[in-house]
N, C-alpha and C positions, 0 to 999 in steps of 0.2 A: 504494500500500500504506500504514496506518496505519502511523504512527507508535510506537502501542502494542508491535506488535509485534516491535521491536528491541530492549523490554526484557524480552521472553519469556526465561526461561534454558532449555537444551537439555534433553527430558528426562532426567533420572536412572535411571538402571537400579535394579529393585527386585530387592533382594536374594533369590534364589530358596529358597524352598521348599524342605528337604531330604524327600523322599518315602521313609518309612521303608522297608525291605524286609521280606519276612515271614521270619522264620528257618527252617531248616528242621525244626526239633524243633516251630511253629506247623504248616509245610504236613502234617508227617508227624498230626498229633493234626486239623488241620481233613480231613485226606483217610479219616479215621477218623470222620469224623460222617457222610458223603455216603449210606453204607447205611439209616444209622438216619432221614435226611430221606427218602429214598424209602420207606420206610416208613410213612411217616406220612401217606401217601397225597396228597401235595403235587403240583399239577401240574406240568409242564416250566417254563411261565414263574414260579409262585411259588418253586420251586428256585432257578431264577437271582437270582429278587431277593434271595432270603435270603442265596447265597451272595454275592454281591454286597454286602451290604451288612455282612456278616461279614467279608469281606478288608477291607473299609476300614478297621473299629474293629479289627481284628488288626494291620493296618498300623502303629496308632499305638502297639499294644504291649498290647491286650488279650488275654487268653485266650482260649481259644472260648469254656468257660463263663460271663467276665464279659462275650464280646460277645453271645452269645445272651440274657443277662441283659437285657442294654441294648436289644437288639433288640425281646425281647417287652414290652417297658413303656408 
């Protein structure tokens, strides 16, 4: 075995991530868009994507309105 590798240091644990949660004053206002997206004549999988990618930006503390914002740009 090299030598080099004695002066490897152990990894470090990387500080995690806190994964915000959605509130429920978000679920109850995002669970109130789901009519108006089937509406819009969206199919199954582009429903998922959208709503998909609306929890995420809700996650970090958007609106619906400013994650949909973000989303159609």
């Amino acid at each position: 075995m090299p030598s080099h590798y004695d002066d490897e240091k152990p990894m470090e644990e990387k500080p995690k991530k806190s994964t915000g949660k959605m509130s429920d004053k978000q679920k109850a206002d995002f669970s109130k868009t789901k009519p108006k997206m089937e509406k819009g004549g969206r199919s199954k999988s582009e429903m998922k994507s959208h709503r998909m990618k609306m929890m995420v930006r809700m996650r970090k503390g958007m609106s619906v309105n400013k994650a949909h914002k973000d989303i159609s740009k």
